[in-house]
Residue frames as a rotation matrix with the C-alpha (Angstrom) as fourth column:
UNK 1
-0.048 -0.831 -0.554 11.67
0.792 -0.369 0.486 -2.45
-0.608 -0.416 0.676 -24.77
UNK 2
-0.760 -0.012 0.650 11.19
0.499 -0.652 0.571 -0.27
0.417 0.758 0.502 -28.23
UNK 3
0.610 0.714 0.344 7.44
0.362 -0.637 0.680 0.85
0.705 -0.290 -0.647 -26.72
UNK 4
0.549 -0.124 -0.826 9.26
0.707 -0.459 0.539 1.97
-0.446 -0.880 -0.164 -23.30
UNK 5
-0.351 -0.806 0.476 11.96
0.891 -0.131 0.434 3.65
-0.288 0.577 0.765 -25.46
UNK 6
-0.376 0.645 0.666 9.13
0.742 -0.221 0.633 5.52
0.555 0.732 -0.395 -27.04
UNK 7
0.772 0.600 -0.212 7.33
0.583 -0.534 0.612 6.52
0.254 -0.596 -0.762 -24.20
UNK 8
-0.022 -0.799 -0.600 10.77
0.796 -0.377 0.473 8.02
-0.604 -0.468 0.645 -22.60
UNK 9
-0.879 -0.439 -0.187 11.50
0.315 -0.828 0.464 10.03
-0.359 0.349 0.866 -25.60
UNK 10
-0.264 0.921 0.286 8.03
0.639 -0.056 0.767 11.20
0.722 0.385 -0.574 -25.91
UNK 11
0.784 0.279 -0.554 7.63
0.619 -0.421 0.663 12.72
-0.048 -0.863 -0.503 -22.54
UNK 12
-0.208 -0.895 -0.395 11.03
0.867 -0.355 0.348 14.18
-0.452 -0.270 0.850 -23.10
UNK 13
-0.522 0.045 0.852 9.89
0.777 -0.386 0.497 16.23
0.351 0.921 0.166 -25.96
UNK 14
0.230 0.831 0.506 6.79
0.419 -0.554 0.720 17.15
0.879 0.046 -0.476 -24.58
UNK 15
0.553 -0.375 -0.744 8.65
0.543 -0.515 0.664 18.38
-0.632 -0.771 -0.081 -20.79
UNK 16
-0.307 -0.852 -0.424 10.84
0.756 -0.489 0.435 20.20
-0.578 -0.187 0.795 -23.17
UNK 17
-0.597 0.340 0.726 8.13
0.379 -0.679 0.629 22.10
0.707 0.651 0.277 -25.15
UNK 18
0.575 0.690 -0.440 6.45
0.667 -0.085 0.740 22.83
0.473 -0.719 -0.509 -22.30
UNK 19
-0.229 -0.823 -0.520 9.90
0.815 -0.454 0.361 24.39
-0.533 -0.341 0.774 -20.68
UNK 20
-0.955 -0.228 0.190 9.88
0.297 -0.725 0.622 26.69
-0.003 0.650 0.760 -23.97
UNK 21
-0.033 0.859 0.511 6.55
0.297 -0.479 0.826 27.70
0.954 0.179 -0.240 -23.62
UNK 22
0.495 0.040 -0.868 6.77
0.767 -0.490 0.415 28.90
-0.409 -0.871 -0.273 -20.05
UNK 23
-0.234 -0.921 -0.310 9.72
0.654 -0.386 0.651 30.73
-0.720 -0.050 0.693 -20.92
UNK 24
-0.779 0.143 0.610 8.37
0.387 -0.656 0.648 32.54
0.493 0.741 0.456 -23.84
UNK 25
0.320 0.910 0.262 5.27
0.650 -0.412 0.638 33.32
0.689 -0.034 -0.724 -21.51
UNK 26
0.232 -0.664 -0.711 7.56
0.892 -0.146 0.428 34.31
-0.388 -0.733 0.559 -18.95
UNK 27
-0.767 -0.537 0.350 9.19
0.638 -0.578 0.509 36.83
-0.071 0.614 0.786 -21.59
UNK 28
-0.197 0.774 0.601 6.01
0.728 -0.295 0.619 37.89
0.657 0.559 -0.505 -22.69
UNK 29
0.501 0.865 -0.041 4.97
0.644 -0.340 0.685 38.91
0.578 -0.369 -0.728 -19.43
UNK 30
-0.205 -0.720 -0.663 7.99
0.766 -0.540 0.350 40.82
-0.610 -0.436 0.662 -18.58
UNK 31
-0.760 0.028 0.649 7.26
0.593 -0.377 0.711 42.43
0.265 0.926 0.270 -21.62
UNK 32
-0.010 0.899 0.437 4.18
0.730 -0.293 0.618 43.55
0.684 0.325 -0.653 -20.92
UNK 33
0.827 0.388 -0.407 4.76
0.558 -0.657 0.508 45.02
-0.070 -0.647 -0.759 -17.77
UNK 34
0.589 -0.682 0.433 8.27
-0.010 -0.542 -0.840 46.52
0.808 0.491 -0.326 -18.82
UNK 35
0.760 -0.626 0.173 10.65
-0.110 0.138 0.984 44.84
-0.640 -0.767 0.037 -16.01
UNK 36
0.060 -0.976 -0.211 14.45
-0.711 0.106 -0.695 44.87
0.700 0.192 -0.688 -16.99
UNK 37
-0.089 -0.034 0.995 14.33
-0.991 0.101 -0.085 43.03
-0.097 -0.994 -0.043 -13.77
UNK 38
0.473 0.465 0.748 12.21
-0.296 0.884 -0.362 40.10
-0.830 -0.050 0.556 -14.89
UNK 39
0.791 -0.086 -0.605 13.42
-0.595 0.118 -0.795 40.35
0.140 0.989 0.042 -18.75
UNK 40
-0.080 -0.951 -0.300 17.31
-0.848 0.223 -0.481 39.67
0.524 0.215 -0.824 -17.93
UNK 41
0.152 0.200 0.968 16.09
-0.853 0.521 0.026 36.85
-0.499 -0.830 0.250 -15.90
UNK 42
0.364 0.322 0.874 15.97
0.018 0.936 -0.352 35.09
-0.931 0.144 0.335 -19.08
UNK 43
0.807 -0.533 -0.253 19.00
-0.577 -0.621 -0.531 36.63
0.126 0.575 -0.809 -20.91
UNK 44
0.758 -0.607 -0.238 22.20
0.302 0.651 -0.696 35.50
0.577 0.456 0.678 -21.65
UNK 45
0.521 -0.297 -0.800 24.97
0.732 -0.327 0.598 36.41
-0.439 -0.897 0.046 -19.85
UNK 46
-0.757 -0.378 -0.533 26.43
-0.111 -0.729 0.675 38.68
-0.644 0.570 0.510 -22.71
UNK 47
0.432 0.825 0.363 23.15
0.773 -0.132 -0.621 39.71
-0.465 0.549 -0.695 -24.50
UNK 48
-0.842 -0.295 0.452 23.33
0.510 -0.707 0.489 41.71
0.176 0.643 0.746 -27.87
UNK 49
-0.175 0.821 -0.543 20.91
0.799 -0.204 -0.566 44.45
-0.576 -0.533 -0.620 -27.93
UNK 50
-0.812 -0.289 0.508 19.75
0.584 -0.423 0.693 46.32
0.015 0.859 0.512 -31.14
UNK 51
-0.105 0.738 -0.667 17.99
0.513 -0.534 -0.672 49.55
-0.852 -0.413 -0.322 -30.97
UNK 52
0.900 0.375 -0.222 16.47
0.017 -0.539 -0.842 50.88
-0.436 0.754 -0.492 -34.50
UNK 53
0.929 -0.358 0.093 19.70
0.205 0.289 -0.935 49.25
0.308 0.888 0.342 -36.20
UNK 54
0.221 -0.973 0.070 22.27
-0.402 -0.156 -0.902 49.82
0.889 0.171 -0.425 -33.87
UNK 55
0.648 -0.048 -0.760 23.81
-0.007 0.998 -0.069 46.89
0.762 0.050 0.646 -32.24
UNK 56
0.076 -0.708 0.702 25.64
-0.806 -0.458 -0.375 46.33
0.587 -0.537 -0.606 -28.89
UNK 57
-0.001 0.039 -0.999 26.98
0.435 0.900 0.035 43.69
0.901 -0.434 -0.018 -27.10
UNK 58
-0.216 -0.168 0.962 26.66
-0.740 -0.615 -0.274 44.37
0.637 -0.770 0.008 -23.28
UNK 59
-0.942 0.124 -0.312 27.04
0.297 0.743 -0.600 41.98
0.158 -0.658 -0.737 -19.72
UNK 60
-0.243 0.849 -0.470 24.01
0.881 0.395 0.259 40.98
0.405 -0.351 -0.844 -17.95
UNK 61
-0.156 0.117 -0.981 24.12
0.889 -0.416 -0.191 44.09
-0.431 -0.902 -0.039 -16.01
UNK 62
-0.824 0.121 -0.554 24.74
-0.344 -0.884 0.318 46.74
-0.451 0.452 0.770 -18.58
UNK 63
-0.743 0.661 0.106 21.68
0.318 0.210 0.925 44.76
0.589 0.721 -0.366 -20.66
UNK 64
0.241 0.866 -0.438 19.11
0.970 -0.203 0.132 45.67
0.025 -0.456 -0.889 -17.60
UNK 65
-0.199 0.103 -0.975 20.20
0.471 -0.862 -0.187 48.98
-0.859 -0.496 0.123 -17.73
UNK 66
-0.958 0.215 -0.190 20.23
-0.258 -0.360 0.896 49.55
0.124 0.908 0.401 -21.38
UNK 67
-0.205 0.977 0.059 15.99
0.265 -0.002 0.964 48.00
0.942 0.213 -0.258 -21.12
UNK 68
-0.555 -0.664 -0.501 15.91
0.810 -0.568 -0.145 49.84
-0.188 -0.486 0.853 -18.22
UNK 69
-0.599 -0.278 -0.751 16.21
0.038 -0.946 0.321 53.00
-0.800 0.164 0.578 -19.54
UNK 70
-0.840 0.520 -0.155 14.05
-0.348 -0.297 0.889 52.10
0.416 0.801 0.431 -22.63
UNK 71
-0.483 0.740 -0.468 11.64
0.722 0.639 0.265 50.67
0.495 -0.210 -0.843 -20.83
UNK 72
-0.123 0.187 -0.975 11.12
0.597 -0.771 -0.223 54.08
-0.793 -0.609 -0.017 -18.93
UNK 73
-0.683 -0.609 -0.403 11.11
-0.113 -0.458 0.882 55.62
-0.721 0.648 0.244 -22.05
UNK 74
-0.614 0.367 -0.699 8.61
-0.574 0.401 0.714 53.32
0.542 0.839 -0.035 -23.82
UNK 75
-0.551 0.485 -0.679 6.06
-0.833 -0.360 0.420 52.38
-0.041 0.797 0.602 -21.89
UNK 76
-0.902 0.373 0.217 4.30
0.424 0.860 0.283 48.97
-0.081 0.347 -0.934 -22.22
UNK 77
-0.007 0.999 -0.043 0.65
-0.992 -0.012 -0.122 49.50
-0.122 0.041 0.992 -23.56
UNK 78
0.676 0.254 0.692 1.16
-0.512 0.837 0.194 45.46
-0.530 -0.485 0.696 -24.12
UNK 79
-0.477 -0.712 -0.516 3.05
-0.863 0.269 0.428 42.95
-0.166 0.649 -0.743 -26.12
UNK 80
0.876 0.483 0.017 2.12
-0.435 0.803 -0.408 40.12
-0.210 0.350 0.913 -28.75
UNK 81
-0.571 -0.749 0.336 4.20
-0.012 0.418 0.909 37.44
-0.821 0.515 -0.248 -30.35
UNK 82
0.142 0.403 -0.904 3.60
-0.878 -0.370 -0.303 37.36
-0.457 0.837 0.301 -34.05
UNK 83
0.733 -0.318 -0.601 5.81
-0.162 0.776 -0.609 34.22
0.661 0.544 0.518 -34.99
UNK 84
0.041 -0.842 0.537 8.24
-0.624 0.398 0.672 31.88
-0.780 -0.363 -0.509 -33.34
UNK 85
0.863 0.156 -0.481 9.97
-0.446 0.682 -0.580 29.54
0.237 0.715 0.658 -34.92
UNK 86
0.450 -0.860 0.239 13.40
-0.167 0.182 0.969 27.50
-0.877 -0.476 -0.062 -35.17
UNK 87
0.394 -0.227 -0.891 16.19
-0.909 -0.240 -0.341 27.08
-0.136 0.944 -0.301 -37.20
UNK 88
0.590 -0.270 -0.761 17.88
-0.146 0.891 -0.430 23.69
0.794 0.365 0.486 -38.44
UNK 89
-0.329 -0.927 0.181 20.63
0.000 -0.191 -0.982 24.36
0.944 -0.323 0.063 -36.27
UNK 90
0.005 0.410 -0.912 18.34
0.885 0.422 0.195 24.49
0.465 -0.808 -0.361 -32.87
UNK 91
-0.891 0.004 -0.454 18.24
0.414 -0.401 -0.817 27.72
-0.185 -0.916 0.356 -32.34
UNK 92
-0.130 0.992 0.006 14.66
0.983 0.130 -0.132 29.52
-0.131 -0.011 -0.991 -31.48
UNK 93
-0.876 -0.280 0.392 13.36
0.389 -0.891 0.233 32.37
0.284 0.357 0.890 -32.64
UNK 94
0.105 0.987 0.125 10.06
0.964 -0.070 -0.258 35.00
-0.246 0.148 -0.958 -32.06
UNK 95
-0.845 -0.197 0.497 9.04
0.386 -0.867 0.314 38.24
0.369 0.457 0.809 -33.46
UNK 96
-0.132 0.801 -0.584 6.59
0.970 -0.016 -0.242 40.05
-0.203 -0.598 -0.775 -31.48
UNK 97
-0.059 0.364 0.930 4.98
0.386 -0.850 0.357 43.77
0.921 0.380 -0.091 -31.22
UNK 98
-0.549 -0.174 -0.817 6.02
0.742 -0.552 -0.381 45.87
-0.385 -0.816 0.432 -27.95
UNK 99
0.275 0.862 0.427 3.02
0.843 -0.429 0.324 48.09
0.462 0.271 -0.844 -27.70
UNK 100
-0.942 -0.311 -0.131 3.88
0.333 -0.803 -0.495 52.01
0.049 -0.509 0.859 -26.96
UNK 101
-0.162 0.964 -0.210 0.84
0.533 -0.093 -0.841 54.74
-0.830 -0.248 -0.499 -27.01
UNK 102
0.794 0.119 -0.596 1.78
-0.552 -0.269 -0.789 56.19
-0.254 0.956 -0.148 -29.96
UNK 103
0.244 -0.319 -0.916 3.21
-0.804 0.461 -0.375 53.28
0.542 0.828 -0.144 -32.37
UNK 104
0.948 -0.188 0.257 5.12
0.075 0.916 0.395 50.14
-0.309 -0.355 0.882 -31.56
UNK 105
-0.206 -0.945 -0.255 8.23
-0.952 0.133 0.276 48.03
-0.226 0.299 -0.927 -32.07
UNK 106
0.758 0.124 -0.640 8.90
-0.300 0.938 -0.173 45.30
0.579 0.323 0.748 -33.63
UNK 107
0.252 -0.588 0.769 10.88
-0.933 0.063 0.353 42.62
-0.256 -0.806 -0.533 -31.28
UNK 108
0.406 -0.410 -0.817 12.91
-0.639 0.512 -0.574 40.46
0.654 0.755 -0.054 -32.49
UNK 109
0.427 -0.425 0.798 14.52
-0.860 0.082 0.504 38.03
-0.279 -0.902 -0.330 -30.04
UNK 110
0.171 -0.138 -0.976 17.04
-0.529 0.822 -0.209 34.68
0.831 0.552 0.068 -30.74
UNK 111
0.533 0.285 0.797 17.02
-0.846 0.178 0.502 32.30
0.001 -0.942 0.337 -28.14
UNK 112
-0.048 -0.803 -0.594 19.59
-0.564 0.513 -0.647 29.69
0.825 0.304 -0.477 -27.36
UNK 113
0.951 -0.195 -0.239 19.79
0.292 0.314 0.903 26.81
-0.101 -0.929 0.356 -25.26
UNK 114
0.095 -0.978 0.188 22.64
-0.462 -0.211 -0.862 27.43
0.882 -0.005 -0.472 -23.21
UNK 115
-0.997 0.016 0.078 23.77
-0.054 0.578 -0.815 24.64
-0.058 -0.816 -0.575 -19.97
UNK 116
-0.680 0.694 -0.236 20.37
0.672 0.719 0.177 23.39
0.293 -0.039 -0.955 -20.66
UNK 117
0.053 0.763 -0.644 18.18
0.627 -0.527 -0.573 26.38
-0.777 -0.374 -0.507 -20.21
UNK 118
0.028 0.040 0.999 16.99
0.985 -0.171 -0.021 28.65
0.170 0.985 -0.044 -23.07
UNK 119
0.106 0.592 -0.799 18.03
0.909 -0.383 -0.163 31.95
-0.403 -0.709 -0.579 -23.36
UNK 120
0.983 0.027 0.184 17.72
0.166 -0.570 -0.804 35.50
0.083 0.821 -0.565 -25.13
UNK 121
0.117 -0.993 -0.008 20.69
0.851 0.096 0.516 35.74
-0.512 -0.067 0.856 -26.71
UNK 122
-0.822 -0.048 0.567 19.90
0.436 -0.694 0.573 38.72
0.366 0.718 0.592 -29.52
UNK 123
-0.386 0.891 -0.239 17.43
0.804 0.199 -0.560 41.36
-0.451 -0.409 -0.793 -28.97
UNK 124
-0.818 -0.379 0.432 16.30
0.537 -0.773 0.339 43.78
0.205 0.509 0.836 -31.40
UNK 125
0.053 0.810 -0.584 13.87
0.735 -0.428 -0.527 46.69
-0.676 -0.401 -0.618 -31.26
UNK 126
-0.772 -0.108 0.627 12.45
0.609 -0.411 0.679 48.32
0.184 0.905 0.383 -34.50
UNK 127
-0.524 0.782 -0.338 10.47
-0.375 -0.568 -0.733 51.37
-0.765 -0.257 0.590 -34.44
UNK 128
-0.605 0.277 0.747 7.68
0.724 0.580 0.372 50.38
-0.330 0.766 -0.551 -36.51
């Protein structure tokens, strides 16, 4: 009974790192090709959104228009991640590099499960 036990939560784990890795490729490739479209797919429904240090909260809708508009603006020459991690507390983090043609951003992004699906909840963009 303890080995079945085992196996169960084992497979859980690994179906739920597996979830979070789609999802961060998922991101990625929204990233790369600069969709608002695809990004907010995997947004909160009230996403913050920090641009070079200034912060807004804004609904699902006003967030695709606010990346959007920078996304027309900026570009994609590509995006990396740099570092993910988590915190005690469960929630997930990654810092990545939003290629432009002349410079980058740093991206910053916190991710939350929320009803059982992870999603950006913070997003920042530093000019780097």
């Amino acid at each position: 009974m303890i080995k079945l036990s085992f196996i169960f939560t084992s497979l859980l784990l690994v179906w739920s790192a597996q979830g979070q890795d789609q999802i961060l490729n998922d991101i990625s490739t929204a990233m790369k090709a600069g969709s608002s479209k695809e990004l907010i797919k995997f947004c909160n429904a009230n996403l913050e959104i920090k641009m070079d240090g200034k912060a807004s909260n804004y609904s699902i809708a006003q967030a695709e228009e606010v990346l959007k508009d920078f996304f027309l603006n900026n570009p994609p020459k590509g995006f990396t991640y740099i570092h993910q991690g988590a915190s005690p507390e469960g929630l997930k983090y990654t810092i990545g590099t939003y290629s432009l043609e002349e410079g980058s951003y740093r991206v910053v992004m916190v991710i939350k499960k929320i009803k059982g699906q992870f999603k950006i909840d913070t997003i920042n963009f530093s000019r780097e």
